[in-house]
C-alpha positions as CSV (number, residue, x, y, z in Angstrom):
1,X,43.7,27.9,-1.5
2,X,41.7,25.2,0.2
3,X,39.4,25.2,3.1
4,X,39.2,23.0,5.7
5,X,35.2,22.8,6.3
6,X,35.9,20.4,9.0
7,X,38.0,22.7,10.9
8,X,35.3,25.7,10.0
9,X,32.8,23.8,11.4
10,X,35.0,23.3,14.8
11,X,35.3,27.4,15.1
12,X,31.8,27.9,13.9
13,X,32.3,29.4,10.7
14,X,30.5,27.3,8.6
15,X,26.3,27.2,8.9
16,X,24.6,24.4,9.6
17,X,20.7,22.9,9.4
18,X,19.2,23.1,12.5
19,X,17.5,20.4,13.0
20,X,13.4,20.8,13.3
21,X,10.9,20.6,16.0
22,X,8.4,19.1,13.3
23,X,8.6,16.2,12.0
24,X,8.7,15.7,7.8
25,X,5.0,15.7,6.7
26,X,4.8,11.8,4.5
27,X,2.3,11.3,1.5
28,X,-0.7,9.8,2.1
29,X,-0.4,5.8,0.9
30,X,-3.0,5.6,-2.5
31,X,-5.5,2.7,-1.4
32,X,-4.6,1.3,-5.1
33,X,-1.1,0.8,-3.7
34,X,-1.7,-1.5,-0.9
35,X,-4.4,-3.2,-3.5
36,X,-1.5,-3.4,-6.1
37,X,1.6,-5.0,-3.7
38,X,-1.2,-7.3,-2.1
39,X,-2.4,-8.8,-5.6
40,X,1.3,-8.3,-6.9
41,X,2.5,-10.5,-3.7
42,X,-0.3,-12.9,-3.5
43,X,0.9,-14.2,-7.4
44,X,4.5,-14.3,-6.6
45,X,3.8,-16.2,-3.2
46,X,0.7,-18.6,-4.7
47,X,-1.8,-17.1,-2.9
48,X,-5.2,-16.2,-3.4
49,X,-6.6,-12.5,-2.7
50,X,-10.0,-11.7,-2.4
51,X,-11.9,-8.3,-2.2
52,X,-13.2,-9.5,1.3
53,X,-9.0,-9.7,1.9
54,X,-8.3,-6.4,0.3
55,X,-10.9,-4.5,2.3
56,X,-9.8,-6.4,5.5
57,X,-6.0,-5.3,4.9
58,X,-7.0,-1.8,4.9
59,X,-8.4,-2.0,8.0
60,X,-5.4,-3.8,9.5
61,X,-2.9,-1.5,7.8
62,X,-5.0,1.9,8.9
63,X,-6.0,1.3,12.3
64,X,-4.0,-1.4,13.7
65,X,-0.8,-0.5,12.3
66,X,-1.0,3.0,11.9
67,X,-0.5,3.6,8.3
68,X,-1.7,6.9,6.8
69,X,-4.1,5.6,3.8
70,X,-5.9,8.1,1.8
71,X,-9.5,6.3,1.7
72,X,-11.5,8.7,0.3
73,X,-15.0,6.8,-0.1
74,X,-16.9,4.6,2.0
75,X,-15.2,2.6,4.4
76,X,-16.4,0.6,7.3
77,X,-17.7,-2.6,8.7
78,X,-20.3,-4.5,6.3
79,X,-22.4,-7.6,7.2
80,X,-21.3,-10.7,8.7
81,X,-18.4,-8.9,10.4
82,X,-15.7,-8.3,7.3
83,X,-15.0,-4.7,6.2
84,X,-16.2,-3.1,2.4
85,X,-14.2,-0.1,1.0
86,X,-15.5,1.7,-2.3
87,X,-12.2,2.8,-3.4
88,X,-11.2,-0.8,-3.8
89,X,-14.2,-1.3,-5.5
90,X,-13.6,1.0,-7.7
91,X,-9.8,0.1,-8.4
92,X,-10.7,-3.4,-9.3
93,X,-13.8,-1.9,-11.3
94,X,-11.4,-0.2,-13.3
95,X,-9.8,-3.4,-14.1
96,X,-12.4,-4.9,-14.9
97,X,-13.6,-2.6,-17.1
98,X,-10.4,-2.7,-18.8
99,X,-10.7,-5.9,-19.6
100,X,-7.6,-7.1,-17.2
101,X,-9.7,-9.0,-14.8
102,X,-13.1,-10.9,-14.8
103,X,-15.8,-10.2,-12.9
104,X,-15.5,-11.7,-9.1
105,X,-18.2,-14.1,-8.1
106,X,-18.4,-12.9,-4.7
107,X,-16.4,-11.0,-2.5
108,X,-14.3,-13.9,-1.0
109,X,-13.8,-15.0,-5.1
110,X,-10.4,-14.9,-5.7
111,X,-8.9,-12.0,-7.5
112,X,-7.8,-13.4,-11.2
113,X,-5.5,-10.5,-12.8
114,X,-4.4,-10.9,-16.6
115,X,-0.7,-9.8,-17.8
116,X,-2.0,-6.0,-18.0
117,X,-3.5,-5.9,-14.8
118,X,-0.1,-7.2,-13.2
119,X,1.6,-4.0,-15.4
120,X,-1.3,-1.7,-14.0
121,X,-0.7,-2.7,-10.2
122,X,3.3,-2.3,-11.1
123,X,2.9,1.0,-12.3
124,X,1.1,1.9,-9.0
125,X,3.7,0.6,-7.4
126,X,6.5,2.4,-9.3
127,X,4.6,5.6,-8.8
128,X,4.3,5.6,-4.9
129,X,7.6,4.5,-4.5
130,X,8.9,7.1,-6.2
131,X,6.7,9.6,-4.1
132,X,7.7,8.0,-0.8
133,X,10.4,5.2,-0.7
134,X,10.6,4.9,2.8
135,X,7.0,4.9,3.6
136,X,6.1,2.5,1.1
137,X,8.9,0.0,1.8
138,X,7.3,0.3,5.4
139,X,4.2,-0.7,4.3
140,X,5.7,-3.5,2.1
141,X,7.1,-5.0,4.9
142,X,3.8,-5.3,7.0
143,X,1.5,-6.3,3.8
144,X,4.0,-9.6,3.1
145,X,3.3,-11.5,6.5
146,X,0.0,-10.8,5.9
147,X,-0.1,-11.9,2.7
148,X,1.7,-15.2,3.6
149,X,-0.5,-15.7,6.4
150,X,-3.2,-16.5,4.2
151,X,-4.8,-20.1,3.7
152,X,-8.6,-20.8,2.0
153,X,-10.3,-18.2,3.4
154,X,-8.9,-16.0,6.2
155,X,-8.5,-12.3,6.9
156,X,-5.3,-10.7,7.8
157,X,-6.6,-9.4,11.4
């Protein structure tokens, strides 16, 4: 014998989800993330990311657009008005020390990545989008004008 859900539903027979006051609770975006897509993006689209960039994207992305970044170090305003952020620091120090990047001049050096740091930054990426697709596609989409946006040596604000 079959049953009809549809005409359960109409006589209130079958249960449904109620839908909730609160809203879904979304992961925290990994600072490494919006490091990886930016230095990901800025190969495929010929441009050049810089720490000084990097740091100044998570402060666009954080408090201008609203994103929910997990910084967990230092994070604020250094001198001569640009923005430092230890967890980068320490993301690119772990490339470095890998071996998949040399050592930046300065912090508005571009950021040189060899093959295995591009594989490192898409593993990030594969992870968190796994995680949460829909926040991180969000957050894809506001990193790329940004990213295009850039010419020698300016800041996404």
């Amino acid at each position: 014998m079959r049953i009809n859900v549809l005409a359960r539903l109409k006589r209130g027979r079958v249960a449904t989800a109620k839908p909730t006051a609160e809203p879904i609770p979304s992961k925290k975006i990994a600072v490494s993330a919006v490091a990886a897509v930016a230095l990901i993006l800025g190969r495929g689209l010929n441009k050049a990311i810089s720490f000084k960039f990097l740091c100044e994207l998570l402060y666009v992305l954080k408090y201008k657009n609203g994103f929910d970044i997990d910084i967990q170090e230092y994070f604020g305003q250094a001198p001569g008005n640009s923005f430092f952020s230890e967890d980068i620091d320490r993301f690119l120090g772990g490339l470095a020390s890998a071996g998949y990047m040399p050592s930046i001049e300065n912090s508005r050096s571009q950021i040189k990545l060899e093959k295995r740091g591009f594989e490192v930054c898409e593993r990030v990426i594969i992870q968190e989008l796994q995680e949460d697709p829909v926040q991180f596609l969000k957050l894809g989409d506001a990193i790329v004008p940004l990213v295009l946006a850039i010419k020698s040596s300016e800041s996404p604000a």
